[in-house]
N, C-alpha and C positions, 0 to 999 in steps of 0.2 A: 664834651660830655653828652651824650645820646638820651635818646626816652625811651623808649620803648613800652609798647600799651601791649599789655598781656592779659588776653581777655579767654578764660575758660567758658565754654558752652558746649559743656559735654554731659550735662544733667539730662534724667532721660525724660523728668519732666509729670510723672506718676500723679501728681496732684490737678495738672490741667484736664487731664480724661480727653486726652486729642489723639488720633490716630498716626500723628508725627512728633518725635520733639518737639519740645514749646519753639525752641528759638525760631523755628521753621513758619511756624503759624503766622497767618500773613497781618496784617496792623496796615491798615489805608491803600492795602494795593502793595505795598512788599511785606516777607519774610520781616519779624523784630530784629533778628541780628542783625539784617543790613540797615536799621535804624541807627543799631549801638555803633558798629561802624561807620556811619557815615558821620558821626558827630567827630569821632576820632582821625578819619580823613583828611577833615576840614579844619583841623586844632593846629595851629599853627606849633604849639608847646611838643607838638608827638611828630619822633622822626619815624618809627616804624611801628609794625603792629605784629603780635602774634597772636595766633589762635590758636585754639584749642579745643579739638572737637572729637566725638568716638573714633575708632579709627576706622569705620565701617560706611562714615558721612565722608571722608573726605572730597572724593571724586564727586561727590552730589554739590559740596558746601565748595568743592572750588567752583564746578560751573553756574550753581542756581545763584549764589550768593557774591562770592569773589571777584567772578569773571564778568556774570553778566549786570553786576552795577561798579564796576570799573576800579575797584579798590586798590590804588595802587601802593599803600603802605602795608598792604599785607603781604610781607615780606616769607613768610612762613607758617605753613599748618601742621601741628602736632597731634599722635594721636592723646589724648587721653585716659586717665586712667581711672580705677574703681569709686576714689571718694574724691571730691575737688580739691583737696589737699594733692591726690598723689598729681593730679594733672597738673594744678599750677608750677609742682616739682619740675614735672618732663617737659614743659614751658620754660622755666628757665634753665634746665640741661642744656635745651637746642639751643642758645643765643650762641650765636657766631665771637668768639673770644672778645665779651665784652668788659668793660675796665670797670673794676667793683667799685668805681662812683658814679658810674653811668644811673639813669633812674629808669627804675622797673614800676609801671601805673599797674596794678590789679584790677579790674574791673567785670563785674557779672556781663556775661552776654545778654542777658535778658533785661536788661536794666538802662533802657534806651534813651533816658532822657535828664542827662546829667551836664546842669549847666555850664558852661567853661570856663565863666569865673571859676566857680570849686576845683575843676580840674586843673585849672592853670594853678590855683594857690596850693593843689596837690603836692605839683611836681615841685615846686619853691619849697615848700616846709620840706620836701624830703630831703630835699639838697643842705636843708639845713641843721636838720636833728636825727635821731634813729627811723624815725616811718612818720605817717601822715597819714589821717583817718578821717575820710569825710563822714558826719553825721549828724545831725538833727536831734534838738531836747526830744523829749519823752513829753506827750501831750496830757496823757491820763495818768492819775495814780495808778503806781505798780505795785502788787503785795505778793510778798515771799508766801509759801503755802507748800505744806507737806500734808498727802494724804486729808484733802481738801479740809485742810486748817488755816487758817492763816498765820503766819507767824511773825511777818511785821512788815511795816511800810515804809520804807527805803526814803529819802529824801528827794522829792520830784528832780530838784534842781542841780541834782549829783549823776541824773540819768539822760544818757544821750542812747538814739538808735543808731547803730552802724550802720553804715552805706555802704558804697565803694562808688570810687577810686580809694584804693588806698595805696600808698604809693612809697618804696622804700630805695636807698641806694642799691645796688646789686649784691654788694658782696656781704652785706646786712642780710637779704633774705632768703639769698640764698644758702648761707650756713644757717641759719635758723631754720629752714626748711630741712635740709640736709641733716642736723642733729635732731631734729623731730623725728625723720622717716628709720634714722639709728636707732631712735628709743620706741617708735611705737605708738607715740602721742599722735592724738586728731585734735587739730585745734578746731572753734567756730569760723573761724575767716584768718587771715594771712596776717592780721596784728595779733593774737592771741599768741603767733607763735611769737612774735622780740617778746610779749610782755611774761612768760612766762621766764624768760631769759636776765630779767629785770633790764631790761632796756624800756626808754621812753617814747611812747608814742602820744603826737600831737594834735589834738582836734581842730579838723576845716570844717567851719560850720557849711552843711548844704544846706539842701532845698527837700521839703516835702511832696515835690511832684518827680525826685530822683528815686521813684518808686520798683523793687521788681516784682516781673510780671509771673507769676507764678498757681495763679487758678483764673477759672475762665471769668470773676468778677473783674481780675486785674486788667485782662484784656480790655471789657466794658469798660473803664476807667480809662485805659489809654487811648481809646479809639475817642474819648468824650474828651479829654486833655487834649488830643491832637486839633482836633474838630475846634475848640475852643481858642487854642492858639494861631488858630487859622482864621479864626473871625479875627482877630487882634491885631495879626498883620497887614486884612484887609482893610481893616479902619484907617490903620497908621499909612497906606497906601494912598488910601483916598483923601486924608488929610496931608 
């Protein structure tokens, strides 16, 4: 049974105000996506990787990113399409005839720092129920509000934030993808489409520093999280 990590970075990124796609933007000396990837390189759990990027980067994103920090799981680049729905679709079109219990990881390309416990117990719960949803409680109260009213306050403890990895068998997500792009539907992320279908999906509790990057305070945030976790390995060196 195979893994495969199907990672979309094909967002153009409109909310960073940067003169390249986000994923491009560099974070301690490389590009964020060759962060995201190199977590997935080194996972012992992922037998190969696919990407997913405009179709316009590829020849940029094979040599800046692929080539020259040595990725050898990336087994294949796709182009992309209009909404992240349709790309993570032409993501799983390209797999090479894989057996629909193989497990497909979804995962943001900009979204570089996702522990491996969570990913490792990703790919486990998928193998063992309809999907797998990494996500984290809800810190603040949240209140419903129409036409700035409020109209009520939801249960803290009934509210998680979605992450990703989220991670399903193949043959799971990809007819759920396939009878979405039949009907027209846009889900939020790649588990709204089983649950629309009333299939179960299961929560892997993450991490709140499994954060994506997506305005330039996030940047600040990961460059201070990197920095941070760089003193800590120091320590643990010297000790």
């Amino acid at each position: 049974m195979r893994v495969t990590a199907l990672i979309p970075a094909a967002g153009m990124g409109k909310r960073m105000g940067a003169g390249i796609n986000k994923q491009y933007l560099m974070l301690a000396g490389r590009p964020i996506l060759a962060h995201t990837l190199a977590v997935f390189e080194q996972a012992p759990c992922i037998d190969e990787v696919c990407l997913v990027i405009p179709e316009d980067e590829i020849p940029f994103c094979r040599e800046n990113v692929v080539e020259r920090y040595g990725f050898s799981k990336v087994r294949r680049i796709v182009p992309g399409g209009s909404e992240r729905q349709h790309s993570v679709l032409n993501g799983l079109r390209a797999m090479d005839s894989p057996d629909p219990e193989d497990v497909v990881v979804i995962h943001d390309g900009v979204r570089p720092f996702v522990p491996l416990p969570a990913l490792e117990s990703s790919v486990e719960t998928a193998r063992a129920h309809d999907g797998a949803l990494v996500a984290v409680p809800v810190k603040d109260t949240v209140k419903v509000a129409r036409d700035g009213t409020v109209l009520e306050t939801p249960a803290r403890d009934t509210l998680w934030l979605a992450q990703t990895p989220q991670s399903f068998r193949y043959g799971i997500i990809r007819d759920a993808h396939e009878r979405a792009a039949a009907e027209g539907w846009l889900g939020t992320d790649d588990a709204s489409l089983l649950e629309r279908l009333g299939m179960k999906v299961r929560i892997v509790p993450g991490d709140y520093g499994n954060f994506k990057i997506t305005t330039p305070e996030d940047l600040i945030l990961a460059e201070a999280f990197l920095a941070n976790r760089a003193k800590g390995e120091g320590r643990k060196a010297k000790g």
